[in-house]
N, C-alpha and C positions, 0 to 999 in steps of 0.2 A: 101635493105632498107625496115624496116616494112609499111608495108601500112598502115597508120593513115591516118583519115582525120581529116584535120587541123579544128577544131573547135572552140578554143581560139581565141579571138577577145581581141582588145583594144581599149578603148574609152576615146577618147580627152576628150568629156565632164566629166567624171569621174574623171578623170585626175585633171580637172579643178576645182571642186568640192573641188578634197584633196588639190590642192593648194590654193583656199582661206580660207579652213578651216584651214589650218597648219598657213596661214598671220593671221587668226582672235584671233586663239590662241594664238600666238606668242604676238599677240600687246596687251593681258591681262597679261601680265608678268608671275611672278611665279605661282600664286595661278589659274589662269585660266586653265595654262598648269599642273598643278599636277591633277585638276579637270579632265581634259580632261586625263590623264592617267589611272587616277583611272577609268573613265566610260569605257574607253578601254577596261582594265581588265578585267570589269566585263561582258563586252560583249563578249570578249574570254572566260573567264569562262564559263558563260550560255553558248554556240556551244557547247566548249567540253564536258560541263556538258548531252546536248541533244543530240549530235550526233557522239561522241568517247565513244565507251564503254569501253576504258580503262580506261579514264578518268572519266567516271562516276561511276565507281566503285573504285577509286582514291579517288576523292572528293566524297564521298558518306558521310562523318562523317564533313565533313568540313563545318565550315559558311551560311549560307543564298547565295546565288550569290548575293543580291542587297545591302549586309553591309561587301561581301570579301573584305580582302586585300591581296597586295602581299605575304606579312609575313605570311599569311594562308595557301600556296602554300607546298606542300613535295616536294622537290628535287629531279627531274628524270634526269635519263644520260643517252648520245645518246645509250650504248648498251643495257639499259634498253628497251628504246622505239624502236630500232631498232629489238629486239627481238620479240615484240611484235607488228610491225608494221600495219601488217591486223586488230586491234583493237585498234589502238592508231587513224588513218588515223578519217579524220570525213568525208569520203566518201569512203562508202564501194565497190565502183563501179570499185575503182584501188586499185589493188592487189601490194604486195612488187614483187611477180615472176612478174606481165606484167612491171611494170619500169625496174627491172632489164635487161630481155629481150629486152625491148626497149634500152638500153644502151649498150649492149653486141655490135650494129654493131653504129661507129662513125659517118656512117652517117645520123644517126638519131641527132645530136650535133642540140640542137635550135629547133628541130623538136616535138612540143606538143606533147603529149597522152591525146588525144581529149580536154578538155579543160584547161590541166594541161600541166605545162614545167616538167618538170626532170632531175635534178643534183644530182651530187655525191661528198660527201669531199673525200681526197687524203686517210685518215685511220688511220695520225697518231698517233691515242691515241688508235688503235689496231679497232677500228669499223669504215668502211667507213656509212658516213651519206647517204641517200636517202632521196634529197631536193624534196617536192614539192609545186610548185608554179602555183596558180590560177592568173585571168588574175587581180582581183582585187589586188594583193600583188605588181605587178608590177606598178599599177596605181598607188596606192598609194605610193609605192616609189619614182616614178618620181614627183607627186604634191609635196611631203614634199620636197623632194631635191630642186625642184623649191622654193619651200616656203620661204628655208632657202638661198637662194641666192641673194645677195645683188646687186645694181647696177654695183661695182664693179667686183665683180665675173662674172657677164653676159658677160662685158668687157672686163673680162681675158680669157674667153672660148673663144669672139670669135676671139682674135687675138691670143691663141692656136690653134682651126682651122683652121686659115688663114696661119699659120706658118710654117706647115708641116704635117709629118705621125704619127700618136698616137699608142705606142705598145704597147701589153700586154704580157707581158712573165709572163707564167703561164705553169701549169701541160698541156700538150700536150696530153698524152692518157687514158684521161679519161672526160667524163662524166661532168667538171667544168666547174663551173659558169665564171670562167673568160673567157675562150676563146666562151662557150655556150651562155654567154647574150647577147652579138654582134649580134651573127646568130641569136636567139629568134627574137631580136629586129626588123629583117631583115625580119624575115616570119611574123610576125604580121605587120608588114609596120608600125613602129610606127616615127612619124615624126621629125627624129634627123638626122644632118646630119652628126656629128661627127661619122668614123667610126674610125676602128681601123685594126692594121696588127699584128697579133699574134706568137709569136716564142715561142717552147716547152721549158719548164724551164729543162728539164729530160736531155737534149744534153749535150756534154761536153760543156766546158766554151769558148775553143777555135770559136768552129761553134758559139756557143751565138755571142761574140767579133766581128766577120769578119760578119753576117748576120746585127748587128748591125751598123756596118761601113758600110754597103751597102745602110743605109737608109738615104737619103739625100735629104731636110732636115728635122731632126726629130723635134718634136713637144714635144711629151711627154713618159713617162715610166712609167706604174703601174706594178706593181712585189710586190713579197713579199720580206718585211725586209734582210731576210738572203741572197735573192737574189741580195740585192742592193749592203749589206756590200761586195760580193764576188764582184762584179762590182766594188767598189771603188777599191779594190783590184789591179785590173789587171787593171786598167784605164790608164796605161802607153800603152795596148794596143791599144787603143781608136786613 
C-alpha cells in the first residue's frame, strides 16, 4: 500500500452550510435557483480562469467572468483534458503519474492522496477519466442530497436501513467510485450509517445470482441500467 497520509478531513459544519443553502435556494423557486447557478459558474470560471492553465488559455478570448454564461463555454472532452491533465488540474501539486500510481495497487480503494480521493471511469468511450475529488465536493454533495430530501424520503431511508443489506454491484477492479465512495466514506469517518456490501459487476452472471441469493435480507441494489435489464433476465434464478 502507498504510504499516504491521510489528510482529507470532512466537516459536518460545512456540510450544514450546503444544506441550508440548497433549502434557501430551493424555497426561491425558479428564479432564485437559476441565479444561484449562474453565480456558481462564474465562480468555477474565475478558479479556472486563476488557477488551470489550461483553462486560462481556453478562456483567454472569452467574456468578462462576472457577465459569463454557460453558452460562452467551448466544449472540452474527457480525452482532451485527460491529455492534458497536468494543466487542466487547478492544483499543480498532484500529478496525472501520482493518481495513477496510487491506483495501480487496490488497496489504496477510498484511500486520499493527501487531500484529494481518486477515481477512475471504466473507458468506455476509449479514455478512462481520472476523478478528482476534494473534501469540499464531497460536502457539498451530501448538504444538497440532504437539501432535496423530503420528509418522506428520510422515512424511506431509514426503514431501508432497518430492512436489510444494501449492494452495489459495480466494476470490481478498478479504481470506481461505486465500490470507492463507501470506503472514502469510511476513512474520513463521515457520520452515515447506511453502509453497503459490494459484488464485481466483471463476474459471470451465474456467481452475481447465487452471491446475491446469499444475501438475506436485502434491502436494496444500485447497479448500472444494463446491469439490471440482465438481472431481470435471469430472475427466475432469484
Amino acid at each position: 500500500m502507498t504510504d499516504y497520509f491521510i489528510e482529507m478531513k470532512f466537516s459536518v459544519v460545512r456540510t450544514l452550510g450546503y444544506y441550508l443553502g440548497g433549502i434557501w435556494t430551493a424555497g426561491g423557486g425558479r428564479k432564485r435557483i437559476e441565479a444561484k447557478q449562474l453565480k456558481n459558474l462564474r465562480h468555477l470560471v474565475k478558479v479556472a480562469r486563476e488557477k488551470s492553465p489550461y483553462f486560462k488559455e481556453l478562456y483567454r478570448d472569452l467574456p468578462d467572468t462576472k457577465v459569463i454564461k454557460l453558452s460562452d463555454l467551448p466544449v472540452t472532452s474527457k480525452i482532451e483534458l485527460m491529455a492534458d491533465f497536468d494543466r487542466w488540474l487547478t492544483d499543480r501539486a498532484l500529478t496525472l503519474a501520482q493518481a495513477r500510481q496510487h491506483m495501480e495497487s487496490m488497496e489504496n480503494l477510498g484511500v486520499p492522496i493527501g487531500q484529494y480521493a481518486v477515481f477512475r471511469t471504466s473507458g468506455t468511450s476509449g479514455e478512462p477519466a481520472v476523478i478528482v475529488a476534494p473534501a469540499s465536493m464531497i460536502e457539498y454533495i451530501f448538504g444538497l442530497t440532504l437539501a432535496r430530501m423530503s420528509r418522506r424520503h428520510f422515512r424511506l431511508a431509514k426503514e431501508i436501513e432497518r430492512s436489510g443489506t444494501n449492494v452495489v454491484l459495480t466494476g470490481g477492479n478498478g479504481h470506481f467510485v461505486g465500490a470507492g465512495f463507501d470506503l472514502l466514506r469510511q476513512n474520513l469517518k463521515i457520520p452515515l450509517k447506511r453502509t453497503f456490501q459490494f459484488i464485481p459487476a466483471e463476474q459471470a452472471i451465474e456467481q452475481t445470482v447465487k452471491q446475491l441469493n446469499e444475501i438475506k435480507p436485502m434491502a436494496s441494489i444500485v447497479t448500472y441500467p444494463s446491469m439490471l435489464a440482465i438481472l431481470t433476465q435471469v430472475s427466475h434464478f432469484f
